[in-house]
ROKOL-992138 format. One record per residue: residue number from 1; residue in three letters; x, y, z of N, C-alpha, C in turn. Coordinates in steps of 0.05 Angstrom, whole numbers, plus 5000, padded with zeros to 4 digits. Layout:
BEGIN
{NUM,'ALA',{X,Y,Z},{X,Y,Z},{X,Y,Z}}
...
END
This chain:
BEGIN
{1,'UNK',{5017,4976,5000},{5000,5000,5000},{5017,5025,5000}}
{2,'UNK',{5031,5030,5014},{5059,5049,5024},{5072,5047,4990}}
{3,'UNK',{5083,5031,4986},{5081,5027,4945},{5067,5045,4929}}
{4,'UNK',{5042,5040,4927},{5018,5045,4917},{5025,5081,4924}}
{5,'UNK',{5030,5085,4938},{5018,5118,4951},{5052,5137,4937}}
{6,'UNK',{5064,5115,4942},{5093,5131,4927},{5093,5140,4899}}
{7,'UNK',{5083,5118,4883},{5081,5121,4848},{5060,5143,4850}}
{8,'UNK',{5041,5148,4860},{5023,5168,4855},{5030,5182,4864}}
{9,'UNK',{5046,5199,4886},{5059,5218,4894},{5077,5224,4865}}
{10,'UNK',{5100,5210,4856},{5110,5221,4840},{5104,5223,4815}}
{11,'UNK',{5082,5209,4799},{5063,5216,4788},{5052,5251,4784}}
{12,'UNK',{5055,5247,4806},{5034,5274,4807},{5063,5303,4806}}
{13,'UNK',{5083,5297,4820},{5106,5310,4806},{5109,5312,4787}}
{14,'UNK',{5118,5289,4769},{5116,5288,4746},{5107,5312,4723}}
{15,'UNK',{5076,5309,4734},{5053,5313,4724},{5059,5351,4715}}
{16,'UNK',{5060,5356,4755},{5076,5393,4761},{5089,5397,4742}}
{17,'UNK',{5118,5380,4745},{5137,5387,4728},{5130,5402,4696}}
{18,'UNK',{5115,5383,4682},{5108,5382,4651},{5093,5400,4655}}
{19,'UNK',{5069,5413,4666},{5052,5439,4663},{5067,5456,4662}}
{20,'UNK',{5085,5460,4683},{5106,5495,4692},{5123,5487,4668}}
{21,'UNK',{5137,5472,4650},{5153,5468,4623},{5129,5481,4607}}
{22,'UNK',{5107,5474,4602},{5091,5483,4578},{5085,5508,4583}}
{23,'UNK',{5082,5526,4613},{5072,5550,4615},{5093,5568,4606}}
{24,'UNK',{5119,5567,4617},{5127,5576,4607},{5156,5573,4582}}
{25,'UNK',{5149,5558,4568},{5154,5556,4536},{5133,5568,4533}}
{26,'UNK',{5107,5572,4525},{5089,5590,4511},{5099,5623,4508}}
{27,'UNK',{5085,5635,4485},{5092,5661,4488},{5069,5683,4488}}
{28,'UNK',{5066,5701,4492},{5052,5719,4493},{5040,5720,4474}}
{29,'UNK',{5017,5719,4456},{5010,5729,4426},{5008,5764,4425}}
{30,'UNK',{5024,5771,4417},{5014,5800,4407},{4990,5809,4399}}
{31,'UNK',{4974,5830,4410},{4955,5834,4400},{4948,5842,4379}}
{32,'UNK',{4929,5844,4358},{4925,5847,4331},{4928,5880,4330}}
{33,'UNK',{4915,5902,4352},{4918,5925,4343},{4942,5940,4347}}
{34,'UNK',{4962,5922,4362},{4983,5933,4366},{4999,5932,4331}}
{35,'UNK',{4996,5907,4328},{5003,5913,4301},{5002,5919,4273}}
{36,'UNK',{4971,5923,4279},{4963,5940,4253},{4967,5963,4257}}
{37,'UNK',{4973,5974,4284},{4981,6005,4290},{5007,6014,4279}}
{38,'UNK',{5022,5991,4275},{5052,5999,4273},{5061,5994,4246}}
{39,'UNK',{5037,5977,4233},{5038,5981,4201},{5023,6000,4190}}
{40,'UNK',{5001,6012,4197},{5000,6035,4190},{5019,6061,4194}}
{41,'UNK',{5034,6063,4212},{5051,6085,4222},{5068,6073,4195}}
{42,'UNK',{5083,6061,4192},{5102,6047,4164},{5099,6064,4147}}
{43,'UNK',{5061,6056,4142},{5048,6062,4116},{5052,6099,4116}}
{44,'UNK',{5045,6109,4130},{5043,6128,4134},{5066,6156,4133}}
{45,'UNK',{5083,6132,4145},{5111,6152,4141},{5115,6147,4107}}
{46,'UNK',{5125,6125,4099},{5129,6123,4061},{5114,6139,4056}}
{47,'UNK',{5083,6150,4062},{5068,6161,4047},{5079,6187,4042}}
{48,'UNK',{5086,6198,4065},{5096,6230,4075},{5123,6225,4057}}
{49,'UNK',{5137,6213,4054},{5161,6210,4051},{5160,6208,4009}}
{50,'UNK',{5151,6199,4003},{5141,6202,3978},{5124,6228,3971}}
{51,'UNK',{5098,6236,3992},{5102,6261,3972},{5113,6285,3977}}
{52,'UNK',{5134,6286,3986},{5163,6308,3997},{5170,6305,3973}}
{53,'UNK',{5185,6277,3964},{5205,6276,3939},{5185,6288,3913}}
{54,'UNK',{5156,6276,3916},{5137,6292,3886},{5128,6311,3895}}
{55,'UNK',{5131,6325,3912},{5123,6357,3920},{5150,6371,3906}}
{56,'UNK',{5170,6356,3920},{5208,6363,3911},{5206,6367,3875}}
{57,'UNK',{5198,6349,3865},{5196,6345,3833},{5175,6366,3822}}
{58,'UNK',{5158,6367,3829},{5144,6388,3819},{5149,6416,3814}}
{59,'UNK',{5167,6427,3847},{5177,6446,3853},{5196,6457,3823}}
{60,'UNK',{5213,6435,3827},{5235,6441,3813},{5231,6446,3776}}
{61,'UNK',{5237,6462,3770},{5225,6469,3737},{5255,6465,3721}}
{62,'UNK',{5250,6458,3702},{5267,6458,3673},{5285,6487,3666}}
{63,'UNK',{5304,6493,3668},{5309,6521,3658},{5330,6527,3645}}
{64,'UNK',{5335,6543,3624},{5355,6539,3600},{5367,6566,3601}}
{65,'UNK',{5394,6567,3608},{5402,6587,3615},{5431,6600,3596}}
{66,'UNK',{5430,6622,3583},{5455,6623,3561},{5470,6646,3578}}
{67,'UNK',{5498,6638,3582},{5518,6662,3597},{5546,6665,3596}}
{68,'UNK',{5559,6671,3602},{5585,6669,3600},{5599,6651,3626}}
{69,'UNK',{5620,6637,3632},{5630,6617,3641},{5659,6628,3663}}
{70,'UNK',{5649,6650,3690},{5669,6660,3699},{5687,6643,3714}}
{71,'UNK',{5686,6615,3728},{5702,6600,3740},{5701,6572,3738}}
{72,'UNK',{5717,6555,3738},{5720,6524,3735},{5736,6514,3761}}
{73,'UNK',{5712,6497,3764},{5727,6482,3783},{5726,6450,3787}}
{74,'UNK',{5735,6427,3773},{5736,6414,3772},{5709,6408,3746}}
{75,'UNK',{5687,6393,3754},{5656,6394,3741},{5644,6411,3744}}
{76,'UNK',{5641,6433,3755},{5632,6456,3772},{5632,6479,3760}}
{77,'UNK',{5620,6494,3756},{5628,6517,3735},{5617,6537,3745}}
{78,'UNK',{5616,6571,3748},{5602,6585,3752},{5594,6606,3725}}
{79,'UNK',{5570,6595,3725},{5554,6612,3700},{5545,6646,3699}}
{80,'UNK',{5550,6670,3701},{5541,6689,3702},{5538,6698,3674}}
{81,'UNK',{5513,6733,3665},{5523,6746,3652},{5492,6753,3624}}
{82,'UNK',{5483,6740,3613},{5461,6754,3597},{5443,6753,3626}}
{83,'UNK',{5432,6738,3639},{5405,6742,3660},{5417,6761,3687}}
{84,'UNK',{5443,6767,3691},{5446,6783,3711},{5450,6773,3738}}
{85,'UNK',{5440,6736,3732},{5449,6725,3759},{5471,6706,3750}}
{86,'UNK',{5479,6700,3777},{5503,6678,3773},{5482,6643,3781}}
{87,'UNK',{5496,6627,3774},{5495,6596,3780},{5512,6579,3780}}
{88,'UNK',{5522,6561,3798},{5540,6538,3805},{5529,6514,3792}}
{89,'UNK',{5539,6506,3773},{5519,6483,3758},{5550,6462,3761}}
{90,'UNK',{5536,6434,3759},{5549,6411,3754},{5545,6402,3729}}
{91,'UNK',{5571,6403,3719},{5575,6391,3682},{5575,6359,3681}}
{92,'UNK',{5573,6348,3711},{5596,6316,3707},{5569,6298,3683}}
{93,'UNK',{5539,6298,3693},{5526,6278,3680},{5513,6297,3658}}
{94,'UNK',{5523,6320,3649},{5509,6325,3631},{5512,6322,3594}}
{95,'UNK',{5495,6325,3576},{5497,6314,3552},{5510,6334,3532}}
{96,'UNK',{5526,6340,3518},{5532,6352,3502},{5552,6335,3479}}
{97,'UNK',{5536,6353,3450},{5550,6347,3434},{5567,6361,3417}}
{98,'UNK',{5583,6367,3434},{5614,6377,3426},{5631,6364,3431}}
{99,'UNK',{5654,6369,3434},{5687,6350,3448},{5700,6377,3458}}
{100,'UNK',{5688,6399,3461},{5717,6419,3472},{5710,6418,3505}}
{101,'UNK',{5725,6421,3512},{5729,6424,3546},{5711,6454,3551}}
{102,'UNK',{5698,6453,3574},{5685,6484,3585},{5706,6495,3597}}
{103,'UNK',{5719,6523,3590},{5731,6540,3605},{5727,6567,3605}}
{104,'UNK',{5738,6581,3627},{5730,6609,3631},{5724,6620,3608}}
{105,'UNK',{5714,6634,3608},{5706,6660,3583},{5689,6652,3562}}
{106,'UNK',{5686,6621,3565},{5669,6612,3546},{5641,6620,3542}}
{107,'UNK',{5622,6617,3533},{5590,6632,3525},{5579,6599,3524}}
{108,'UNK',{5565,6595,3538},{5555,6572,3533},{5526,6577,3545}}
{109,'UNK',{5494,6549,3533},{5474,6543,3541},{5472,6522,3546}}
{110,'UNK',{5465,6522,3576},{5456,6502,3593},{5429,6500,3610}}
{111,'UNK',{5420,6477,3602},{5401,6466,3609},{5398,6447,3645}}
{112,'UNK',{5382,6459,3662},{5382,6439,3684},{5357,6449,3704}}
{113,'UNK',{5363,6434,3726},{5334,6431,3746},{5332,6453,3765}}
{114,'UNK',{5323,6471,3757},{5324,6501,3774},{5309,6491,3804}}
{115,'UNK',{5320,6471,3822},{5310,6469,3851},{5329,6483,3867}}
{116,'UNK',{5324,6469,3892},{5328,6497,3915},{5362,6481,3927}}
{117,'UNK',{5375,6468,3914},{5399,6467,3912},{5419,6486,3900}}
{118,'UNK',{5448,6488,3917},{5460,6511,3911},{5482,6501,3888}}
{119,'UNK',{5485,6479,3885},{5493,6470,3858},{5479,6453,3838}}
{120,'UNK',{5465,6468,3815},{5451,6452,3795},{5460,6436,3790}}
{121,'UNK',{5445,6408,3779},{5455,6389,3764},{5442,6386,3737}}
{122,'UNK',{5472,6399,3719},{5461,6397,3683},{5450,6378,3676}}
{123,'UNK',{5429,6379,3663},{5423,6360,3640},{5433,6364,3600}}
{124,'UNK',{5446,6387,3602},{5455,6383,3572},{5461,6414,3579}}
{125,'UNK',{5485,6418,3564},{5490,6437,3549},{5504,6445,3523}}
{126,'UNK',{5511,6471,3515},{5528,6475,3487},{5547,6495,3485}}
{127,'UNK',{5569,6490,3480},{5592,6513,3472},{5584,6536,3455}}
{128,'UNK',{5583,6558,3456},{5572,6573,3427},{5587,6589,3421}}
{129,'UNK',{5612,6605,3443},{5632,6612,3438},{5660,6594,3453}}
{130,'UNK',{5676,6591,3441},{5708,6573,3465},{5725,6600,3463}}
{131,'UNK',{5728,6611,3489},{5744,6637,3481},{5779,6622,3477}}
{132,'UNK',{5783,6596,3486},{5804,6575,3476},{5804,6580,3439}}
{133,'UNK',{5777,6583,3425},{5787,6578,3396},{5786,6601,3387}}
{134,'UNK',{5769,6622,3404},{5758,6649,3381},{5772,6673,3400}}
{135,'UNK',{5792,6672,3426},{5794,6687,3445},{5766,6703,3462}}
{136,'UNK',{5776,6718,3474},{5756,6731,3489},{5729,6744,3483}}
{137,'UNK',{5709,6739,3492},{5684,6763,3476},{5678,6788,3497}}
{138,'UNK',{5666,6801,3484},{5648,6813,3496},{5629,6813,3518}}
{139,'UNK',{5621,6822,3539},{5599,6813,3549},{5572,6820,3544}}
{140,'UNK',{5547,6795,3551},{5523,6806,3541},{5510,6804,3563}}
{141,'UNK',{5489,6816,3564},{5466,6817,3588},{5432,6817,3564}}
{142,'UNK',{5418,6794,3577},{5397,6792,3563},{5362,6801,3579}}
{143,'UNK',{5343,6813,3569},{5323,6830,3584},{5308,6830,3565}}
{144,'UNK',{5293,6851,3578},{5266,6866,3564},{5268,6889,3560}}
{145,'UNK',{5265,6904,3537},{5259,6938,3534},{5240,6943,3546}}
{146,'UNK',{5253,6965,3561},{5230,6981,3580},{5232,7010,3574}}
{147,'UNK',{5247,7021,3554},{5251,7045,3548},{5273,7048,3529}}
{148,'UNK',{5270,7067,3500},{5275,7070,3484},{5280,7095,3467}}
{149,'UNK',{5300,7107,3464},{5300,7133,3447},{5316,7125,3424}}
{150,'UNK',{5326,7151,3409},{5336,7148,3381},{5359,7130,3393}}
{151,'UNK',{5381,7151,3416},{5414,7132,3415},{5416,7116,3447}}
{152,'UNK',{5397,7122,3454},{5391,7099,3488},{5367,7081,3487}}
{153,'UNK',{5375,7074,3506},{5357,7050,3516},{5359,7031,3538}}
{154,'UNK',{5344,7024,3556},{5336,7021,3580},{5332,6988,3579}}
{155,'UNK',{5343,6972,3593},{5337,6939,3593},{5326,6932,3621}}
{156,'UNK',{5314,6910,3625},{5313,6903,3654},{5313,6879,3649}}
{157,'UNK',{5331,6863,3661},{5346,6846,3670},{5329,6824,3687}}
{158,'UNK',{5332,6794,3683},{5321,6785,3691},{5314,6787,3729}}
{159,'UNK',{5346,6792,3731},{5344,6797,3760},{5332,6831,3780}}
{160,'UNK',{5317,6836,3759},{5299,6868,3762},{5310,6885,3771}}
{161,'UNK',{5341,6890,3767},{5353,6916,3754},{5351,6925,3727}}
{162,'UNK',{5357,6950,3723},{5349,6960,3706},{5379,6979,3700}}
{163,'UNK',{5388,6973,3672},{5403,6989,3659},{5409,6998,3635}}
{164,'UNK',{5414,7026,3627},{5425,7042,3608},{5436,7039,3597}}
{165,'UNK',{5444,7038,3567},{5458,7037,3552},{5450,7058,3527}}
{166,'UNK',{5483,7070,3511},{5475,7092,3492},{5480,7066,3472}}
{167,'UNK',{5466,7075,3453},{5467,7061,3433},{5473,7065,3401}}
{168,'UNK',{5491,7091,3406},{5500,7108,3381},{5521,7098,3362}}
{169,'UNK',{5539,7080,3376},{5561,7060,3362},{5550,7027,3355}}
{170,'UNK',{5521,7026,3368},{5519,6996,3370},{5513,6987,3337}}
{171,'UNK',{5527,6960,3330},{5503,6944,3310},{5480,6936,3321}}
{172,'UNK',{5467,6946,3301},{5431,6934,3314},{5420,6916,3288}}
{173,'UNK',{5414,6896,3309},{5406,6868,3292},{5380,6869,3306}}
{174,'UNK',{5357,6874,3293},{5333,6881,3300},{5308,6872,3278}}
{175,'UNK',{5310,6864,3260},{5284,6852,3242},{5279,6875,3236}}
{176,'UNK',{5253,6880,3229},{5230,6897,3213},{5220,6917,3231}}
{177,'UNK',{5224,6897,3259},{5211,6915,3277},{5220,6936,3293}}
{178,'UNK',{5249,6938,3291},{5265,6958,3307},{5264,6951,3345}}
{179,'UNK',{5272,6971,3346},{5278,6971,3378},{5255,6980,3389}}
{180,'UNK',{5231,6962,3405},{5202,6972,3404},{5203,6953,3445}}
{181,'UNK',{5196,6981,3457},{5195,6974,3484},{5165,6949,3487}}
{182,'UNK',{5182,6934,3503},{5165,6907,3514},{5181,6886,3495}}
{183,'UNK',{5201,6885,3480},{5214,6864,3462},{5239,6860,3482}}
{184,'UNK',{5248,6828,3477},{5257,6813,3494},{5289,6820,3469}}
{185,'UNK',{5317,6824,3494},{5333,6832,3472},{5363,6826,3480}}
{186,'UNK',{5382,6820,3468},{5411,6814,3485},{5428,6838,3473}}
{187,'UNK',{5442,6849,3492},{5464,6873,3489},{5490,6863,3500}}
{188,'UNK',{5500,6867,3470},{5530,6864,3471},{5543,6894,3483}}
{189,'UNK',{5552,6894,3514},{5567,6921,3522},{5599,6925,3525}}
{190,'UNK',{5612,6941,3526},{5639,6951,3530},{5640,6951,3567}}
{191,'UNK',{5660,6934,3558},{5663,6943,3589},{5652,6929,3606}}
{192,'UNK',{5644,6942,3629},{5624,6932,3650},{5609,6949,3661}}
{193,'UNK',{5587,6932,3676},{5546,6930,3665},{5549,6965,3673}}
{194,'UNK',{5540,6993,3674},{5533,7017,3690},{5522,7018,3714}}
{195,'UNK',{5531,7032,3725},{5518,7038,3760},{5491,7039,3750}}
{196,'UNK',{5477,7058,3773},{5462,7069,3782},{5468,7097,3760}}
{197,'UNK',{5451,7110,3752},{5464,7140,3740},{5475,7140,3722}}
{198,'UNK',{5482,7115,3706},{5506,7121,3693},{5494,7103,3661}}
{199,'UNK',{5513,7101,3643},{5502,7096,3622},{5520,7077,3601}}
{200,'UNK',{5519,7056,3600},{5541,7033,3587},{5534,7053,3557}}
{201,'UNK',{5566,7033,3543},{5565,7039,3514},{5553,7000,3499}}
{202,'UNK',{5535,7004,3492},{5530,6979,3479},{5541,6983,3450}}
{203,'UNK',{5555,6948,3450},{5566,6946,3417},{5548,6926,3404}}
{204,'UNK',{5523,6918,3418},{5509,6899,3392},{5477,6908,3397}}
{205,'UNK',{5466,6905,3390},{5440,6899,3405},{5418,6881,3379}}
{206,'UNK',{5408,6852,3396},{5402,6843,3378},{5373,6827,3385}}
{207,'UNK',{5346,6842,3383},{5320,6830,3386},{5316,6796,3389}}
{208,'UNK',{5302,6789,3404},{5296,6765,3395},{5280,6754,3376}}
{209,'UNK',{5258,6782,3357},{5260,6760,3333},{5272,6762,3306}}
{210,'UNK',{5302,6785,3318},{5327,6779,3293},{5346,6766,3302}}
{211,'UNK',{5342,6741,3326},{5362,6733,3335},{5369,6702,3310}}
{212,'UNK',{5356,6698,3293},{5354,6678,3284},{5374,6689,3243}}
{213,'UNK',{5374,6713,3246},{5382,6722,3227},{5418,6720,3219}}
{214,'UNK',{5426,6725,3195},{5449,6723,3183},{5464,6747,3195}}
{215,'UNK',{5451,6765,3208},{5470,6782,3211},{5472,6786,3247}}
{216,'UNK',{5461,6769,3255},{5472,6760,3283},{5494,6744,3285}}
{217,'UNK',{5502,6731,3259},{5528,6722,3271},{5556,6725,3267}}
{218,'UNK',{5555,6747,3261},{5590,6772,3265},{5571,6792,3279}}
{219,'UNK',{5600,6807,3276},{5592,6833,3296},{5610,6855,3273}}
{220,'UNK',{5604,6875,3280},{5612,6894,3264},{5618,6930,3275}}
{221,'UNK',{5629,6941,3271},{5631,6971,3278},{5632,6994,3252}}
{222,'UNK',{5621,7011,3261},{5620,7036,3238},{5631,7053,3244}}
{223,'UNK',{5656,7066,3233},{5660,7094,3239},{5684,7104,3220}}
{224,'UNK',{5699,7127,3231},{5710,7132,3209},{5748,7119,3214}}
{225,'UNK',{5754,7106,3186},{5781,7096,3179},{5801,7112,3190}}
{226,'UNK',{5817,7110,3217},{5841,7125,3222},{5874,7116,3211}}
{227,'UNK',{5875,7093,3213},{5910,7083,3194},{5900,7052,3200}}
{228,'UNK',{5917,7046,3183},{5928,7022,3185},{5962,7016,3188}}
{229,'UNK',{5981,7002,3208},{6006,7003,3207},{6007,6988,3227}}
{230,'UNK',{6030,6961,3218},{6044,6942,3247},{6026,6926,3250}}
{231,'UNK',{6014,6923,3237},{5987,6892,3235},{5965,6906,3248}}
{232,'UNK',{5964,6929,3250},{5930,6940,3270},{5916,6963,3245}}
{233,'UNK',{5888,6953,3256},{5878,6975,3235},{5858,6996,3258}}
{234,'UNK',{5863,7022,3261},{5854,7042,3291},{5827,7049,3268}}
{235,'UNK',{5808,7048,3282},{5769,7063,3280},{5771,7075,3293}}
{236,'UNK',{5750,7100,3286},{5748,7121,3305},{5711,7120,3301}}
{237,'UNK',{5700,7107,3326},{5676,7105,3331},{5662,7139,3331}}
{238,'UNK',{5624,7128,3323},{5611,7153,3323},{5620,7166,3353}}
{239,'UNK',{5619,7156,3372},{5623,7177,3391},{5649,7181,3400}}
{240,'UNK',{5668,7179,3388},{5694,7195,3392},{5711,7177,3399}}
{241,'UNK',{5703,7159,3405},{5727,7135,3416},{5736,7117,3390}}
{242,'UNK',{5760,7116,3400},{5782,7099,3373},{5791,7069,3384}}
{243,'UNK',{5783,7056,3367},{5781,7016,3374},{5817,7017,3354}}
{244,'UNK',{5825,7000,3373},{5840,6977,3352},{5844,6950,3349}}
{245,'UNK',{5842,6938,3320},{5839,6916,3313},{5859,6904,3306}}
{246,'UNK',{5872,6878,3303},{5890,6861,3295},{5881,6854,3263}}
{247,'UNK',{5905,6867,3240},{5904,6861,3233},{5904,6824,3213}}
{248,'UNK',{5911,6808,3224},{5917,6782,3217},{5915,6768,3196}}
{249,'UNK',{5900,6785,3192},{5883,6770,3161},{5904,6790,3131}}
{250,'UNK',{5926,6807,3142},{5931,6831,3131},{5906,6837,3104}}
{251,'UNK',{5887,6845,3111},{5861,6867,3106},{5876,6884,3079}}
{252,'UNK',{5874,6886,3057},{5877,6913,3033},{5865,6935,3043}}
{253,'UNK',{5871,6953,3056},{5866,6972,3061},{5879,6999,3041}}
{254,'UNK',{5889,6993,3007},{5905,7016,2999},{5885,7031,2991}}
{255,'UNK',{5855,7032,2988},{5831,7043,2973},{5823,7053,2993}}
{256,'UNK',{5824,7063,3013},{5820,7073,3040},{5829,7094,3055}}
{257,'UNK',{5823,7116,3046},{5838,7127,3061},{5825,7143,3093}}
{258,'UNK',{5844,7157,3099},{5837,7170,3127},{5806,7188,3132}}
{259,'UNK',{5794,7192,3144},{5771,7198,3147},{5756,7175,3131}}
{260,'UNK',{5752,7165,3121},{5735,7148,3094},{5713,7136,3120}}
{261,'UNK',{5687,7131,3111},{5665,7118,3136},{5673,7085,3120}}
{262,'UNK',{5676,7067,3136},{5675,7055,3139},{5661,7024,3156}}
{263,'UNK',{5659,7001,3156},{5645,6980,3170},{5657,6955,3171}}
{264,'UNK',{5668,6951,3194},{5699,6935,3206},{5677,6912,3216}}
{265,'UNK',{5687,6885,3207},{5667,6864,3211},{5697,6855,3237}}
{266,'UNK',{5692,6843,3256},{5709,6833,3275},{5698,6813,3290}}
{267,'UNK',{5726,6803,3306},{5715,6775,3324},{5738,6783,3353}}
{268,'UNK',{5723,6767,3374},{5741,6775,3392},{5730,6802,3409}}
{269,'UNK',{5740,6810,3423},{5733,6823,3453},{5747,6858,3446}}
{270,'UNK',{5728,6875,3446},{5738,6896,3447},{5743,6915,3475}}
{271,'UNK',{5733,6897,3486},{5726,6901,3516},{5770,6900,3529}}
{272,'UNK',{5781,6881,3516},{5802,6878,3519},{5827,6882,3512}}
{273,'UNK',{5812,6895,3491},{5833,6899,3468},{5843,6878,3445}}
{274,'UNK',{5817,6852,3448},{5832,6831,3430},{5817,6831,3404}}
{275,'UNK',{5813,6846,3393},{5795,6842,3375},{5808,6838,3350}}
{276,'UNK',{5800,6824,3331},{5812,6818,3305},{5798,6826,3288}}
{277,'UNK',{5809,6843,3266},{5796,6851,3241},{5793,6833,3226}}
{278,'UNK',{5763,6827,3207},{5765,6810,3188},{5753,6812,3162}}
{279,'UNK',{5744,6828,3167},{5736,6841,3134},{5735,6875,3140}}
{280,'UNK',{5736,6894,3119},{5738,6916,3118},{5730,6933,3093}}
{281,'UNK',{5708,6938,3093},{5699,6956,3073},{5680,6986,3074}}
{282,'UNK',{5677,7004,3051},{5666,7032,3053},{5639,7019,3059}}
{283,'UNK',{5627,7038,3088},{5596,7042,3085},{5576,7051,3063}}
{284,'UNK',{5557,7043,3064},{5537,7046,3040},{5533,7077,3046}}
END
């Protein structure tokens, strides 16, 4: 009997043992709203997080920008000069079909993502002057007429300054329509842009709808023939000032004489003094 009462005693140990093993091996089940709470929060953040980047894309616009090329730095370039503002653009992924290298002084249009980054990233651009093959140019600043007389004229600038220029020496490449306030227009100037008060000498001025014309692409000066000697040929512009040109091309100048009006086609920067004569003949 004393037998009998032992096996059922440990039996029943046994028994303890194996329940407190199964209680705790079991685990907690998570509850269902805990975790649909924390997949929605997931959902929720991607959501926010996606439309930042297409709020970001939207923001950002397409914008094609033509200027001159004041610093290089590695891919990096700083663009100033027809719009009046400057831009830090990145050349590394962008498309162009040329082979010359971008360097200072160059005139180039570029294309890229006008967002709220302080260095653009190009999508294409184009060489249109290499001051490497043609030397230095001129500078241009591009606007709107906002005022117009016979030998001035008034631009404003994309960046909403506003400046003067006489326009008594300029070539004017203008269509049919002339120099007519509210036309969108690029000025080739001497020098650099005028204060406040003051009044640039423009050497081109050329409408946007004669920008597409044959005679936008030289440049030219009128005035009267002062010598030729030592490879330079000296103009003496309508308003009193005397240019000189490199001869290079040595130009026939013996049908020419002093005072004679003349119209000096050139390339190159007068702004610098580099300008090259390249054709030379009497005004009409």
């Amino acid at each position: 009997m004393r037998k009998n009462y032992m096996f059922l005693a440990a039996a029943c140990v046994a028994l303890g043992i194996t329940a407190c093993g199964q209680k705790k091996s079991e685990t907690a089940p998570v509850p269902s709203t805990q975790t649909e709470t924390a997949q929605e929060s997931a959902a929720e953040t991607e959501t926010a997080e996606t439309k930042e980047s297409s709020q970001a894309e939207e923001e950002a616009e397409e914008k094609t920008v033509t200027g001159r090329v004041t610093g290089v730095e590695d891919t990096v370039i700083t663009l100033s000069g027809q719009n009046d503002l400057e831009y830090q653009i990145d050349l590394a992924d962008a498309n162009t079909a040329g082979s010359l290298e971008v360097g200072e002084g160059d005139q180039i249009m570029v294309t890229f993502m006008d967002d709220d980054q302080e260095i653009k990233k190009a999508e294409s651009y184009d060489i249109l002057t290499s001051a490497a093959q043609e030397g230095e140019q001129d500078p241009v600043i591009a606007g709107e007429i906002t005022d117009a007389a016979m030998n001035t004229i008034a631009l404003e600038a994309e960046s909403g300054n506003t400046y003067h220029f006489s326009t008594l020496i300029a070539q004017k490449v203008t269509g049919d329509s002339g120099i007519v306030v509210g036309e969108n227009v690029e000025i080739t100037y001497l020098g650099s842009l005028p204060g406040e008060g003051e009044e640039g000498t423009a050497l081109r001025v050329t409408t946007e709808e004669a920008a597409g014309d044959a005679a936008a692409t030289y440049k030219t000066l009128e005035g009267a023939f002062v010598s030729a000697d030592d490879g330079t040929i000296l103009l003496e512009a309508d308003n009193g000032e005397e240019f000189s040109f490199q001869n290079t091309e040595d130009l026939d100048v013996s049908e020419i004489a002093p005072g004679d009006r003349v119209v000096l086609t050139y390339n190159g920067s007068l702004t610098n003094g580099e300008a090259v004569a390249e054709e030379l003949e009497l005004a009409d």
